[in-house]
C-alpha positions as CSV (number, residue, x, y, z in Angstrom):
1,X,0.0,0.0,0.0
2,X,0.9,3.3,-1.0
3,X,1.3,5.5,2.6
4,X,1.5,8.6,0.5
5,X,-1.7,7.8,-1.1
6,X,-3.2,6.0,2.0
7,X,-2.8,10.0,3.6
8,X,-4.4,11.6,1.5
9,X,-7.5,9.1,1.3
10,X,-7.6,9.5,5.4
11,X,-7.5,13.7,4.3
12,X,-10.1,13.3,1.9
13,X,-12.0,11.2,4.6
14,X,-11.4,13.8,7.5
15,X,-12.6,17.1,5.0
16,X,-15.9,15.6,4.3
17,X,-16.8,14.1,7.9
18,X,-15.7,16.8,9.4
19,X,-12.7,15.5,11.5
20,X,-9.2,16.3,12.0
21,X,-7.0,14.0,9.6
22,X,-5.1,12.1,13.2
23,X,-8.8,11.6,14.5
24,X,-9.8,9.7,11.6
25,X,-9.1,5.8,12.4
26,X,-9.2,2.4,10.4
27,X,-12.0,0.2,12.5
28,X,-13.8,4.1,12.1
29,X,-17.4,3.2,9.9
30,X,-19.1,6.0,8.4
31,X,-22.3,5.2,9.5
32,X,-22.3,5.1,13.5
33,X,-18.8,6.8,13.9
34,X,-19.4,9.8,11.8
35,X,-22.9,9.5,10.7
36,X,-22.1,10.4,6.9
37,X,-25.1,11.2,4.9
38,X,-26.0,9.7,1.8
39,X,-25.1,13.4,0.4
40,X,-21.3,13.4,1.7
41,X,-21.0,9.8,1.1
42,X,-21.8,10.6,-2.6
43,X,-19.4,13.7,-2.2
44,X,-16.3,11.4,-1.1
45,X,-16.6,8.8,-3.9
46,X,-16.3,11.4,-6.0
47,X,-13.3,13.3,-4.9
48,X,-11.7,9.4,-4.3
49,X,-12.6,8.7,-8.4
50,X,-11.2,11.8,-9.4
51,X,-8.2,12.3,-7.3
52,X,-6.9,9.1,-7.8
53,X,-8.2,8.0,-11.1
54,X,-10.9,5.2,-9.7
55,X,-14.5,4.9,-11.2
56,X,-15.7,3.2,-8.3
57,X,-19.5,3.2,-8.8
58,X,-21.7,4.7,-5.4
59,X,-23.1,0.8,-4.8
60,X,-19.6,-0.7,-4.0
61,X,-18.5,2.5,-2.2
62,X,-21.4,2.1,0.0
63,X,-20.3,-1.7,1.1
64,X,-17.0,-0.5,2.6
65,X,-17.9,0.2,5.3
66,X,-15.0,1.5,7.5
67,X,-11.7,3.3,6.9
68,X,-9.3,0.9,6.1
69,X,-11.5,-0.9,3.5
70,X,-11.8,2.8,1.5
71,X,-7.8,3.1,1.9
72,X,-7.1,-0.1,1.0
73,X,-9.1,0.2,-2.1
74,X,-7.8,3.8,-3.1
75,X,-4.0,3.6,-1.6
76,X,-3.7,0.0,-3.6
């Protein structure tokens, strides 16, 4: 795994939930640790695609379900 890339997915991550970057934890899941809406969830996948050149579609976003799953799938 890329760390340089797995930083900026946790950056990414902490922008949109609304956390500072070292607050933002692998076992974290969006749903009961930061209580992401449908609206921001949307918003991440798309800054994910575009800044590293994914076109992850919102369905399979949706089944990672914590942090490390996103990184892993984005820092790869």
């Amino acid at each position: 795994m890329d760390k340089e890339k797995a930083q900026k997915v946790r950056e990414a991550i902490a922008e949109v939930v609304g956390f500072e970057v070292n607050e933002i934890e692998d076992g974290d899941r969006f749903i009961t640790d930061y209580n992401i809406a449908y609206t921001e969830r949307k918003a991440l996948l798309e800054r994910l695609n575009t800044e590293f050149g994914k076109d992850l579609d919102f369905t399979t976003f949706c089944a990672l379900e914590d942090v490390s799953s996103v990184v892993s799938t984005f820092a790869a």
